[in-house]
C-alpha positions in Angstrom: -190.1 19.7 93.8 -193.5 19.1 94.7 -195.1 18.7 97.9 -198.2 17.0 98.5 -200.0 16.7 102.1 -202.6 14.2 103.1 -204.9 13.2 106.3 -204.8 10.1 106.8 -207.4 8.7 109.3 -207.1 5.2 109.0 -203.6 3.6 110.4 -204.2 0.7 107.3 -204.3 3.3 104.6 -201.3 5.4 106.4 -199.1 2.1 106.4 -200.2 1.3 102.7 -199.2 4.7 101.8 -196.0 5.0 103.2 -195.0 1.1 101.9 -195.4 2.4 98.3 -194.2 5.8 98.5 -190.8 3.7 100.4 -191.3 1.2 97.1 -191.6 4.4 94.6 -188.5 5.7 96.6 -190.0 8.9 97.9 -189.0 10.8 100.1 -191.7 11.9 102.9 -191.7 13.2 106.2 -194.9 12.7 108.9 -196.6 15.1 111.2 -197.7 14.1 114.4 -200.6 15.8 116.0 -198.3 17.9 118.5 -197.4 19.5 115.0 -200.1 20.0 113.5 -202.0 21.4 117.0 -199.1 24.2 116.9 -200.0 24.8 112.9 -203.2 25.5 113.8 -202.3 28.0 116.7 -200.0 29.6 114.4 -202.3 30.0 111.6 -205.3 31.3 113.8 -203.1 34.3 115.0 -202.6 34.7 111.2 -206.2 35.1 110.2 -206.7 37.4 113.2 -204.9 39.5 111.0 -203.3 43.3 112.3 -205.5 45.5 114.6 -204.4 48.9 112.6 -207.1 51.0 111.1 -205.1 52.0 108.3 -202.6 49.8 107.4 -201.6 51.4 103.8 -200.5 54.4 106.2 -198.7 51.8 108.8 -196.9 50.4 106.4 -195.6 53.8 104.3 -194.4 54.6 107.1 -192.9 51.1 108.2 -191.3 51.7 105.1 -189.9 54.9 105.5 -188.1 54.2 108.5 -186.0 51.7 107.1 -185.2 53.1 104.3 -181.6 53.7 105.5 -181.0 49.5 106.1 -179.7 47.4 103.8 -180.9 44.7 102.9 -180.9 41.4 100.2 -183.4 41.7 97.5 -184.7 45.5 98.9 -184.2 47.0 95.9 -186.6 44.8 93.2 
């Protein structure tokens, strides 16, 4: 499966596209800008990133501490 996205800024060219992708019989889904407003929150806390100095040594020990918990797919 492939998933394409596109901004449509035009309401003509948004109907056109969505006629023929209904005519190809594709399925799509739309965002409305509520969504896309909380996708941009989301991804600026993202590329904040983590306020650790040293995250190789956060992350060892992360690691270490949960060594003991089993979980799906640990182990490859």
């Amino acid at each position: 499966m492939s998933q394409i996205t596109l901004e449509l800024k035009n309401n003509e060219d948004e109907q056109l596209v969505l006629t023929l992708l209904q005519r190809l019989g594709i399925s799509y889904s739309t965002l409305n800008e509520t969504t896309n407003k909380n996708l941009d929150y989301h991804r600026h806390i993202i590329e904040q990133g983590v306020d650790i100095e040293d995250f190789d040594s956060f992350l060892q020990a992360f690691n270490d501490n949960r060594q003991d918990r089993n979980l799906p797919f640990n182990n490859l």
